[in-house]
Phi, psi and omega in degrees: 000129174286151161215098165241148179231160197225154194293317171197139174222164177256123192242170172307354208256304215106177188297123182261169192232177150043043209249118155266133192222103206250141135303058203224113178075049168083332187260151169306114161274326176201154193231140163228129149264159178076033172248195183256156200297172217184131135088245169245065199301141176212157183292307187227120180256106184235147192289162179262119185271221185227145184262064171289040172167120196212096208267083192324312204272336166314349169297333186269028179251328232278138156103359187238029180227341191303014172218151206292156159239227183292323177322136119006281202244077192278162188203177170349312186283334181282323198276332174314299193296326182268338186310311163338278212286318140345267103040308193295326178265033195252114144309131156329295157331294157315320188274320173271015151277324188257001152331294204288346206258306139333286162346311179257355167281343169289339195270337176294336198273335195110007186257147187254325166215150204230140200255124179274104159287093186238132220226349178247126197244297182299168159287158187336283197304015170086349187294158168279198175244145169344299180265131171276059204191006173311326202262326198280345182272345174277333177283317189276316159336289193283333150276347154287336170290314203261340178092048124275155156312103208245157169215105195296127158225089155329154185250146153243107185233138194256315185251152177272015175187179166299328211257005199003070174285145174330178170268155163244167177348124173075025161227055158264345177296329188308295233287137140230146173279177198277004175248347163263002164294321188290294168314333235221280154247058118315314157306332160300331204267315178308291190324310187290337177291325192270022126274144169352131168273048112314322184272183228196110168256160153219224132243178173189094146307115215305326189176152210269350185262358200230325176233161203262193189276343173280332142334278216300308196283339166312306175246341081080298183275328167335315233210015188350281194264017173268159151333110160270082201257163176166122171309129171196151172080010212274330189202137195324321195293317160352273171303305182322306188301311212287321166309302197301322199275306186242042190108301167236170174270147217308306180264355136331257154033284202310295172305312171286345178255345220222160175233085199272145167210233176314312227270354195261160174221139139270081210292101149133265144092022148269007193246094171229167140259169177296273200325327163297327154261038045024286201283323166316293182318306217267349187288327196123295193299152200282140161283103175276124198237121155250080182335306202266338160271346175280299164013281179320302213248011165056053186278325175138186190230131182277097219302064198287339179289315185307302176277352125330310210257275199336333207120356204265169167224164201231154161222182164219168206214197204222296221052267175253022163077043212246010191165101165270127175193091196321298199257042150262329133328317197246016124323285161296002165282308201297313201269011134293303160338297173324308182293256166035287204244021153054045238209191194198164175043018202331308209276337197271178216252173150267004161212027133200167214273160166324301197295337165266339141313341214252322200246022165274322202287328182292309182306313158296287202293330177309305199292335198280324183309307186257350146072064186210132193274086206232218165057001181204161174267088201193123168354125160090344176275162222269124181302073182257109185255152148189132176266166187256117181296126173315318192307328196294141206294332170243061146230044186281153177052011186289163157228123181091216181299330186300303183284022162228024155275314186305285182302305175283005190226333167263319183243199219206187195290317186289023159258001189286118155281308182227159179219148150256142170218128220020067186073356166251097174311084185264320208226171208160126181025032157106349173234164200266116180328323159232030195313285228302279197289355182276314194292321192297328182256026169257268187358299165298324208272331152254011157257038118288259195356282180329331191268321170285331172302000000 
């Protein structure tokens, strides 16, 4: 049994002093408060969330789409098209380095686990690899080295469009029918069983434009009580094309065909009208939000004050890692709201402030997201931790809400000291237990690439 205690944390109760926290076989056994110090001491204990969405091998581009090309106007379709022309050069072997290596930077960021959307399965030529789960095993490899939390979502993408024209040049690695899908994953679900039991499969159909509605109900079943993840709604041609093919705008579509609820996340989901996000908050199902790539990639701003008021929940995710940074994700959500509604505080309560509203919510709707039993500090849930250095100069003398405040809107991740993710001490003073030899084989791994592009 672990004992850590903490000077003051945030439990479901709210802030506590003098919190004792017992450990044992990864989960929380017991939360006390008001006691004497004990054990492993740390200044600030807050649960640690799930990192829900994440295109792992897109971490090795960032910083390489930042310049305009012949298009006029660059935009998504564009940034798409070199991700494409990327990706054709990726080895097994490469996805997991550079798996592991996104990884400890979520965990150094403060995320205790990660919901994998992992959509690349074939080799370059579109054939499958012997194990058609070859890929999905390398993402499950790379979380057994580093200790995050893992919750898998194999992709099922059928079509390059609504209209359901073939994949063209750089989605043929996507591709399956709902019957090599199948196969593809139950084998994914072997691979993900030789991990800790924390972890998680699930599914993700990639998008209402890449599978059609007998796709979606086809597979579906994979997965009765798991995690449902799917891109929807991210950029107007988007909605447009799905209006034109089914009728409706995407997540209209989605709610009327499907029976989404708790178990589901919807990733972006910035292109709504208000009744849709009304009716999205009230299904139940998670918003999956990425700020800092929807940014990037000038996907829109998510009506988040609306689906709030409604009820809804939210997590947030790093998508193509083009920046891991826990509290910078939850910055650019509030201060996209700020622009937007030209406001201040948008997001926050009358009896708690945005920063704690931005990261209970994160914290909660991310574990509901990843189908982890998690998010909060409290008897039977999965020990996912993360402490605060106390030291930093702007939480000196904070109290309460003020220390999350303090940390997303004035300091940045580098106040994160330790992380546990389900009871496994992954980060120690602000570094990853192996950051050193995980970082060396990224290294490598892209100066192979530089020699192949």
């Amino acid at each position: 049994m672990t004992i850590l205690w903490a000077e003051t944390a945030l439990t479901p109760e709210g802030w506590r002093d003098g919190v004792r926290i017992e450990i044992a076989a990864g989960r929380i056994l017991s939360v006390t408060c008001g006691t004497e110090a004990e054990g492993e001491r740390h200044p600030i204990l807050l649960p640690a969330p799930v990192n829900l969405h994440s295109h792992a091998f897109q971490r090795a581009m960032a910083g390489l789409t930042e310049r305009r090309g012949p298009d006029p106007k660059d935009s998504f379709w564009t940034w798409r098209g070199l991700m494409y022309r990327f990706l054709d050069h990726l080895t097994p072997d490469d996805v997991e380095a550079i798996a592991a290596l996104v990884q400890v930077e979520m965990l150094e960021a403060g995320y205790a686990a990660v919901a994998e959307f992992h959509y690349l399965h074939n080799a370059p030529n579109g054939a499958p690899y012997a194990d058609p789960a070859e890929m999905s095993a390398r993402i499950v490899t790379a979380a057994a080295d580093t200790g995050i939390g893992l919750t898998l979502l194999p992709v099922f993408y059928q079509y390059g469009g609504c209209d359901r024209r073939p994949l063209g040049p750089g989605q043929m690695r996507f591709f399956n029918t709902p019957d090599s899908f199948s196969v593809l994953h139950a084998a994914a679900a072997r691979a993900v069983a030789t991990l800790p039991g924390d972890a998680r499969i699930g599914i993700a159909p990639h998008s209402l434009r890449a599978v059609d509605p007998e796709g979606l109900a086809a597979v579906l079943p994979l997965v009765p009580d798991g995690p449902v993840h799917i891109h929807v709604a991210e950029q107007v041609a988007e909605v447009e094309e799905v209006l034109a093919h089914r009728g409706a705008r995407p997540v209209r579509w989605l709610l009327d065909n499907a029976a989404v609820d708790e178990r589901w996340c919807l990733i972006h989901a910035t292109q709504m009208e208000p009744t849709e996000t009304e009716a999205m908050a009230r299904s139940g199902a998670v918003a999956g939000l990425c700020p800092i790539t929807e940014s990037n990639l000038g996907d829109g701003i998510f009506d988040g004050r609306r689906f709030l008021e409604a009820g809804g929940a939210f997590g947030v995710g790093s998508d193509s890692n083009v920046r891991i940074a826990l509290a910078e994700e939850l910055r650019t959500l509030e201060y996209s709201q700020r622009l937007r509604d030209r406001a201040r505080a948008v997001l926050a309560e009358q009896k708690r402030s945005t920063g704690r509203v931005l990261f209970e919510g994160a914290a909660k709707g991310g574990a509901q997201a990843a189908g982890r039993a998690a998010g909060g500090i409290a008897p039977g849930l999965w020990a996912d931790l993360v402490a605060l250095d106390g030291g930093a100069v702007d939480l000196e003398g904070r109290r309460g809400d003020v220390i999350l405040d303090s940390y997303i809107f004035a300091g940045d991740d580098r106040m994160v000291s330790d992380v546990w993710s389900a009871g496994r001490h992954v980060v120690r003073d602000g570094r990853h237990v192996s950051r050193d030899r995980i970082a060396a084989r990224y290294r490598e791994t892209l100066a192979r690439l530089r020699a192949r592009l």
